[in-house]
N, C-alpha and C positions, 0 to 999 in steps of 0.2 A: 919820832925816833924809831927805826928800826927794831924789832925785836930779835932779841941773843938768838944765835943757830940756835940752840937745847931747845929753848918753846917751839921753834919753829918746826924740831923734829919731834916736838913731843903733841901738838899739835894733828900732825902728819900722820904721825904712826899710830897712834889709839885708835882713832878710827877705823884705821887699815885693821889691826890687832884684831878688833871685834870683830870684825867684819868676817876674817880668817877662822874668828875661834867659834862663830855662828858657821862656817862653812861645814868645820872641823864635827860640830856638835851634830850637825843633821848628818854625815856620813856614819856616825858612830849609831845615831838612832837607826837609822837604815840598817848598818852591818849584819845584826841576827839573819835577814828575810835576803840579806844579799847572797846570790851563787857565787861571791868570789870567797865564802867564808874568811873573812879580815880575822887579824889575830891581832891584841895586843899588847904579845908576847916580845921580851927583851929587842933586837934590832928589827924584828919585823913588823914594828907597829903600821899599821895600813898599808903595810905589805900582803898581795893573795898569798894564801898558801897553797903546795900539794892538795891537792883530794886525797883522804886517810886511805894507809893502804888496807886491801880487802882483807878481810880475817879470814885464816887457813878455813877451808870447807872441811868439818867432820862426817862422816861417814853417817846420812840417816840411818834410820831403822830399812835394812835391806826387804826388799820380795823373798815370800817364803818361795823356799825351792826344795827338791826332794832328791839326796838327800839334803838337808838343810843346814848350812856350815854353822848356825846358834844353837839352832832345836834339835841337832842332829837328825840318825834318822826315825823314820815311822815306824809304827808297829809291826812285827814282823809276822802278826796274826790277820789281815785284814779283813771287814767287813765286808755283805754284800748284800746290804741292805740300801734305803734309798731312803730320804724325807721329803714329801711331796707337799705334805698337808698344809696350805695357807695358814698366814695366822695375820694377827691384828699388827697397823702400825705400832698402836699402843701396848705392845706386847709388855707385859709387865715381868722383867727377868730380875731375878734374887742370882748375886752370887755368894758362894759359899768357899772357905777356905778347909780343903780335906784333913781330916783328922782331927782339926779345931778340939772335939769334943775323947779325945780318945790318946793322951798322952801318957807315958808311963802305965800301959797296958798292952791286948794284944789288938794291932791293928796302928801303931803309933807313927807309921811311914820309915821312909827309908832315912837314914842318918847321911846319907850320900858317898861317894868315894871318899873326898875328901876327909872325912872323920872315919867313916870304917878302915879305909884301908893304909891310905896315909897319915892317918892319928892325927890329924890337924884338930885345934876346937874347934866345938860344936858354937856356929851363931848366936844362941841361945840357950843357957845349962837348964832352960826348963820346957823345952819342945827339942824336934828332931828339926835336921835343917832344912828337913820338906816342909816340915808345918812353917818353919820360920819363912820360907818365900813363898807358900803359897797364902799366906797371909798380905807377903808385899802385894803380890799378883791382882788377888783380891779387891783389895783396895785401890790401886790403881786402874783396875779394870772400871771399876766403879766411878772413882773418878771422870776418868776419860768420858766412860758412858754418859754421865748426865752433862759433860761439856757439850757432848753430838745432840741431846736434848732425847736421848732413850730414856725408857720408863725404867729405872734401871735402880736394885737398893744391894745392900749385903745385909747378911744373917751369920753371926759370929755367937758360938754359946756362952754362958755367961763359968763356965769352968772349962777349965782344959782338960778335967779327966773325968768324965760319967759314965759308970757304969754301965746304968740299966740303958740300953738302947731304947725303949720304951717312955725314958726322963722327955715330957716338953723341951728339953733346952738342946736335945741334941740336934745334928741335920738329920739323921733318917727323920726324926717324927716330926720337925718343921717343913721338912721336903714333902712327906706325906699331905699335909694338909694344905700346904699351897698350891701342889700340882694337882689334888683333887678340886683345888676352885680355879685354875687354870693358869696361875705361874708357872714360868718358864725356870727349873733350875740347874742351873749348872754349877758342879765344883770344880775346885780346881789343885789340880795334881801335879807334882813331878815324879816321875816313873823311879824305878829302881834302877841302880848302875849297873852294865852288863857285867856277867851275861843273865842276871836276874830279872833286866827290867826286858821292855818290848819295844819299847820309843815311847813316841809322840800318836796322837790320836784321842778321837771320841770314843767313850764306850757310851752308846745309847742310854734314854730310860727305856725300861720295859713293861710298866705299868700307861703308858697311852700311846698312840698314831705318833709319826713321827714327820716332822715338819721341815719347814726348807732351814730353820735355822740348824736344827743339827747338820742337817745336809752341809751348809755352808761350814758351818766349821768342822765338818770331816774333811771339804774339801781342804780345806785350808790347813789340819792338823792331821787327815789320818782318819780311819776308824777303824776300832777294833769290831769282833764281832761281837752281835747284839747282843748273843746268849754267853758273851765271856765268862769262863769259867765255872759255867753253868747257873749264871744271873747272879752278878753282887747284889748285896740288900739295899744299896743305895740306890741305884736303877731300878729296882724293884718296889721302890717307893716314889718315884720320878725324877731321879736324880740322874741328867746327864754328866760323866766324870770326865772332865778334858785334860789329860796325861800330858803339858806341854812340852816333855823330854826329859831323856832319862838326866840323873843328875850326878853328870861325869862330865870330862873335855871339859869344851871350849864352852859348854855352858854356863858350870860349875865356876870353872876359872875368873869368866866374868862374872858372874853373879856377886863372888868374894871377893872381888877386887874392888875397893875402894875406892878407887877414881871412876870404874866403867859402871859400877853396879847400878847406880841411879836409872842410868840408859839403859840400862839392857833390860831392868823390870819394867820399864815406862816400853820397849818396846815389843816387849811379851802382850802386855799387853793392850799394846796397841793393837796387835795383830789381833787380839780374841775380841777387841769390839769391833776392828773391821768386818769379821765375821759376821761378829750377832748383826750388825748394818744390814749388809749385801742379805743377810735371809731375809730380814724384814722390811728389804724394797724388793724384791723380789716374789714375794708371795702375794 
């Protein structure tokens, strides 16, 4: 007796079925490694899609230029001095953030436009807004550095206001002893807002020779003269001070701007360990 059409099509079709749903299963195992990127999203299923569209290009961190539309401009005092003196790949650099040790006293940095003149608040009610970025600076400087694989640490005191200059915890007398056993240090500053401040720039140490890394970052920031103001105590105990700009404009602006501000200290700097780089393959 014949069998009913249903067996016949049932029969028929399972096989087919499987056969289908084994095709189905290895297209699907493929999909991830496929360049048609398959989706299977609502009518599209193993349909290709578009290629995502490109995400808008943000603006890197630009080439310093002089004058320089972040850092504005340079010091209007400049150096003419030169750093010639080689130094080690493994140059061992300490950064420092300016003031750290010296808040609500005299020497406490500038409060910036922003809060002097426009009464805006201050980033922090318990430093000036220099100390408050040049601690970001700091830190990020440092970062970056040991990403590049520089010998590279920070020195932060363990109070914000000491007195005696002469205390272990401040930077004069940690700078003294590390530059006397051959660390490299550099602090780091934002200048006063004009017409008080000078710019951007290096003020040398004055306590040893002076090497291509300062060089490099005059080139790249500036330098003031070596005997500024008739030698601060900082340079006088080996402390290179890098003034990355006054802190006004379009610095200031992004710095306090909450959406740009991440970037703009990540590209501050960047630019101070490009520097320290270029001296120490170059020497």
């Amino acid at each position: 007796m014949p069998l009913p059409d249903w067996m016949c099509r049932r029969r028929i079709t399972v096989p087919a079925s499987i056969g289908l749903l084994s095709v189905l299963a290895l297209v699907l195992a493929n999909a991830a490694e496929s360049p048609l990127n398959y989706t299977l999203a609502g009518r599209n299923w193993l349909i290709p899609t578009e290629p995502p569209a490109p995400k808008p290009k943000t603006e890197s961190c630009p080439t310093i230029r002089n004058p320089d539309p972040l850092m504005g401009p340079r010091t209007r005092l400049p150096g003419n001095w030169k750093g010639l003196d080689p130094v080690s790949a493994n140059l061992p650099i300490v950064v420092m953030a300016g003031h750290a040790d010296s808040q609500n006293m005299d020497g406490s940095g500038t409060p910036g436009y922003a809060v002097d003149v426009r009464n805006e608040k201050p980033m922090d009610s318990s430093m000036r807004d220099e100390l408050f970025w040049n601690f970001k600076v700091q830190q990020e400087v440092v970062r970056l550095g040991l990403e590049r694989g520089l010998n590279i640490t920070a020195y932060t005191p363990s109070a914000l206001t000491i007195h005696n200059h002469n205390d272990p915890r401040t930077n004069w007398s940690q700078a003294k002893r590390r530059s006397e056993r051959g660390e490299y240090v550099l602090e780091i500053h934002f200048d006063a807002y004009s017409p008080y401040g000078f710019g951007s720039g290096l003020i040398p140490a004055i306590n040893r020779r002076l090497n291509r890394v300062d060089e490099s970052l005059a080139q790249a920031f500036g330098r003031f003269p070596r005997n500024f103001r008739g030698g601060l105590g900082g340079p006088r105990r080996g402390i290179g001070i890098l003034e990355i700009g006054m802190l006004q404009g379009e610095l200031e602006k992004r710095l306090r701007d909450p959406v740009a501000s991440d970037a703009t200290v990540t590209c501050l700097a960047e630019r101070v360990v490009n520097a320290l780089e270029r001296g120490i393959k170059t020497a």
